[in-house]
C-alpha positions as CSV (number, residue, x, y, z in Angstrom):
1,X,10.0,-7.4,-2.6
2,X,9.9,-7.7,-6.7
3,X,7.4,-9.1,-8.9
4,X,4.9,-6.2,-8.1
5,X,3.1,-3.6,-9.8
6,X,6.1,-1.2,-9.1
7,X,8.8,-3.5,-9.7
8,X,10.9,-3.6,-6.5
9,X,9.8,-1.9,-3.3
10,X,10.8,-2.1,0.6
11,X,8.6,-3.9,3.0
12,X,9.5,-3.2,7.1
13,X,8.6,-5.7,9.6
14,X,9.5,-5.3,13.3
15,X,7.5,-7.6,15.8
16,X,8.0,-9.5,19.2
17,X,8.7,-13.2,18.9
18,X,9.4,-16.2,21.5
19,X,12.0,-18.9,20.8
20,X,11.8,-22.5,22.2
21,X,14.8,-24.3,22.3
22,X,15.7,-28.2,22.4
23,X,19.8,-28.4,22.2
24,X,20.7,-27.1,18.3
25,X,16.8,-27.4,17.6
26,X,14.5,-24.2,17.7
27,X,11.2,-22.9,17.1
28,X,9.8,-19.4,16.8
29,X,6.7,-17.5,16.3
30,X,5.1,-14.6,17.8
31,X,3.3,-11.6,15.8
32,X,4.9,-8.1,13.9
33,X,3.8,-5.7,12.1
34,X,4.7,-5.6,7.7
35,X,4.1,-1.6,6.5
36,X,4.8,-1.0,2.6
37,X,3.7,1.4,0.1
38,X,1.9,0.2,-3.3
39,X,1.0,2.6,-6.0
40,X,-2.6,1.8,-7.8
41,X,-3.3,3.6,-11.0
42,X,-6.7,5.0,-12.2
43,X,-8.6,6.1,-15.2
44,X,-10.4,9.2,-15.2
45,X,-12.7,10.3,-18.1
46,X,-13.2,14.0,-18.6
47,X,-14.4,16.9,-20.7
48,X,-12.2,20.0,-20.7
49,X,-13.1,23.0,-19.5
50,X,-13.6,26.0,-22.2
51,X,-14.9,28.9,-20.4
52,X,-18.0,30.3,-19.0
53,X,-20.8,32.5,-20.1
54,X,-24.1,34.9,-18.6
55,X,-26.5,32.8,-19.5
56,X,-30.3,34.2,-19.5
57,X,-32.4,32.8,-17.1
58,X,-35.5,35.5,-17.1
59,X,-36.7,39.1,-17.3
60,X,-39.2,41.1,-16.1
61,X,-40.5,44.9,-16.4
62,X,-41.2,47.6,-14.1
63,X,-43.0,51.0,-15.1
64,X,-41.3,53.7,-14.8
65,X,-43.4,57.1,-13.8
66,X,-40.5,59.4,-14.8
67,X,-39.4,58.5,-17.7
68,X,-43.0,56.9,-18.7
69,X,-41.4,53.3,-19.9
70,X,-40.8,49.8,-18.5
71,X,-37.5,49.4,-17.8
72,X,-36.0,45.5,-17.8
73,X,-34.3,43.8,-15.1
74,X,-32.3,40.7,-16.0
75,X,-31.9,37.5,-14.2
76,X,-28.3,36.1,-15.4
77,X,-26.8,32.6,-14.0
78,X,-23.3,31.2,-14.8
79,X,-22.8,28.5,-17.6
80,X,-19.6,26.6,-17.9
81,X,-18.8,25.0,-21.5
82,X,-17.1,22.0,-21.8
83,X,-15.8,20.5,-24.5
84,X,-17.6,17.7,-26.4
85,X,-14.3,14.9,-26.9
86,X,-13.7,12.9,-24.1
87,X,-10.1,13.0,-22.4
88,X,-8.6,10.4,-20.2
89,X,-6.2,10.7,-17.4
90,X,-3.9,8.1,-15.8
91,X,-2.9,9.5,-12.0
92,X,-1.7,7.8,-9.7
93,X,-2.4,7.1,-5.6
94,X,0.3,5.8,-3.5
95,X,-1.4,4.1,-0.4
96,X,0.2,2.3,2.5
97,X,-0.6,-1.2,3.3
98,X,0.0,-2.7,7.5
99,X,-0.3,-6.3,7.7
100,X,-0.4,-8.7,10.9
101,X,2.5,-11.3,10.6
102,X,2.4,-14.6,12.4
103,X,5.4,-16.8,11.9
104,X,6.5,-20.5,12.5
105,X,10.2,-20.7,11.7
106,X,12.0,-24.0,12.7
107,X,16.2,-23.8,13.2
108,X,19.2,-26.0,13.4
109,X,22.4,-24.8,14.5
110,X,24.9,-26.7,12.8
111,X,27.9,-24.9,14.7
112,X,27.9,-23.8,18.1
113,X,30.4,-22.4,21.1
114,X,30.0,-20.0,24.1
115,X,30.2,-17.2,22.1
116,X,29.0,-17.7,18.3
117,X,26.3,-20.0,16.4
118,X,25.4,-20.7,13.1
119,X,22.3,-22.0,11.7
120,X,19.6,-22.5,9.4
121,X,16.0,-21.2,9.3
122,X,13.0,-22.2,7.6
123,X,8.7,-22.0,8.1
124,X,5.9,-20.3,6.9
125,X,4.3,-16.6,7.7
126,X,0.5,-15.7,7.8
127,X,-0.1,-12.2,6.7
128,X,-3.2,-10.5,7.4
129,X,-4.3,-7.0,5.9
130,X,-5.0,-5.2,9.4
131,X,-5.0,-1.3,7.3
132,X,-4.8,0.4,4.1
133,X,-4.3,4.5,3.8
134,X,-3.8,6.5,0.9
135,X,-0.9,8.9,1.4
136,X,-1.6,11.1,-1.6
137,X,-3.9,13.6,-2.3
138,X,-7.2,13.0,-3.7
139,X,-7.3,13.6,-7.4
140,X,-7.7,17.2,-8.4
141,X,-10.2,18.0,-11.5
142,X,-9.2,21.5,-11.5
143,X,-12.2,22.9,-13.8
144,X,-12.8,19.8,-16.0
145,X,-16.1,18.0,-15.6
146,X,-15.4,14.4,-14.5
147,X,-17.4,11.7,-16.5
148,X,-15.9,8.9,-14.7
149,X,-13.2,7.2,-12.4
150,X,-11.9,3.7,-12.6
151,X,-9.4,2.2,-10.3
152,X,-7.7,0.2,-12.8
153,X,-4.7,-1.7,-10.8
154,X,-6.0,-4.7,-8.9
155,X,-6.6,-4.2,-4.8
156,X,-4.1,-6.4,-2.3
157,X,-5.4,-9.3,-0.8
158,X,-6.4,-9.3,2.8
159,X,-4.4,-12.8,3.4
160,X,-1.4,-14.7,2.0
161,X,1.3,-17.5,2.7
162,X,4.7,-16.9,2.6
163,X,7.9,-19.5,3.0
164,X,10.9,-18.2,4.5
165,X,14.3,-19.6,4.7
166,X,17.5,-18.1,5.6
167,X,21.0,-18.6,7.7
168,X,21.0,-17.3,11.4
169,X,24.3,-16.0,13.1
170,X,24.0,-15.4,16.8
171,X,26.3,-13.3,18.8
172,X,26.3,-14.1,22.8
173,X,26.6,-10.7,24.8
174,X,26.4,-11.9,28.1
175,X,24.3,-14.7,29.8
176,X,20.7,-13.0,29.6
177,X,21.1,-11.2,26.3
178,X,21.9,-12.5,22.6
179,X,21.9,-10.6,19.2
180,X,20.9,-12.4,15.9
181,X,21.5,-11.6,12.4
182,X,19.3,-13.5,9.7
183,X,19.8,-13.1,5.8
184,X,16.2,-15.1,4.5
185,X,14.6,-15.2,1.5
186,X,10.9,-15.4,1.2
187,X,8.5,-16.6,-1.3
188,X,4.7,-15.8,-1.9
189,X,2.6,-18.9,-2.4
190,X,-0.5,-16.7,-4.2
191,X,0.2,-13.1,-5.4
192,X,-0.5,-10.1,-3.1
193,X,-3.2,-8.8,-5.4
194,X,-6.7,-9.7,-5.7
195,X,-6.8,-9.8,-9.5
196,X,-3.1,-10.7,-10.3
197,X,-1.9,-9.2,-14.4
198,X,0.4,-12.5,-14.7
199,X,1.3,-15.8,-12.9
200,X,4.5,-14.4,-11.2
201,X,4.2,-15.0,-7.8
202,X,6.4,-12.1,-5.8
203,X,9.7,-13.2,-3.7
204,X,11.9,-11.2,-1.3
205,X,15.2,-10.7,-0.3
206,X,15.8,-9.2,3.3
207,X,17.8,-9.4,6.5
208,X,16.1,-9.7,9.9
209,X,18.2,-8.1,13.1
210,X,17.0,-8.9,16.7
211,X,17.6,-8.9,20.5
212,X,17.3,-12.0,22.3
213,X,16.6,-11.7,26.1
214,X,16.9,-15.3,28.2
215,X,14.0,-15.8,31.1
């Protein structure tokens, strides 16, 4: 997939589909499964971390009989010390998106025989945002006091519209069992992200593999 945050990244899908056929014409749908990682970048604002000192909470005195003097205790608590300026930090979290994919893909095959077909493919695909889990570990402070933390790359959208089109080549193995090869292309018709930083809408390049079992 490009036009993202990241640049490029891999998407896998893997689903179950059913295909209706009417002589060269076809139509398929069915539901799978999209997983792909997505990076979002935050801002935290922080003070370092100096050092620490015994600070002085309270005293009091005893009298002593012996020695005929009051003798202090001393009540002592920790105090960090931070430093005044305010630093920022950029990490990162890496979190993986699943998505529910329902297609509608329409074919032709232009070429056919007993053993080999040819053919063209194109529909749409509904995606719906099923799950999202971070993968990397929650951001570590260390010693620093934390001010604040902003997440500052937009969230992905919980739906979107795709188009796919691409060539299918299907193999016949026997009379009950086919195997398809499909190099598509697929277009986004809004971005993936709720607050998209520019117009480009994303676009992928992939290639679909699948078994094909005849009732």
């Amino acid at each position: 997939m490009f036009n993202t945050l990241e640049g490029g990244k891999f998407v896998s899908n893997f689903g179950v589909e059913g295909i209706f056929n009417y002589g060269p014409f076809s139509i398929r749908t069915g539901a799978g499964l999209s997983i792909a990682k997505g990076t979002n970048e935050l801002t935290v604002e922080y003070n370092d971390f100096l050092g620490a000192y015994n600070k002085l909470d309270s005293m009091d005195f005893r009298w002593n009989d012996p020695t005929h003097e009051y003798v202090p205790t001393f009540y002592m608590s920790r105090q960090d010390v931070y430093d005044s300026l305010m630093k920022l930090d950029y990490p990162k979290v890496v979190k993986r998106y699943t998505y529910l994919q329902i297609p509608l893909i329409f074919g032709y095959d232009f070429w056919n025989n007993e053993t080999f077909s040819v053919g063209f493919r194109v529909g749409p695909l509904l995606s719906v945002l099923l799950e999202s889990k971070q993968l990397s570990a929650e951001y570590d402070p260390g010693k620093n006091r934390i001010i604040r933390i902003n997440d500052i790359s937009p969230g992905q959208v919980s739906l979107n519209w795709q188009a796919m089109a691409g060539i299918n080549g299907s193999i016949i193995l026997n009379k009950t069992l086919k195997f398809e090869i499909e190099p598509c292309l697929r277009y986004y018709f809004n971005s993936v992200y709720e607050k998209p930083v520019n117009n480009a809408k994303p676009w992928s390049v992939g290639v679909r593999a699948a078994l094909i079992f005849k009732f």
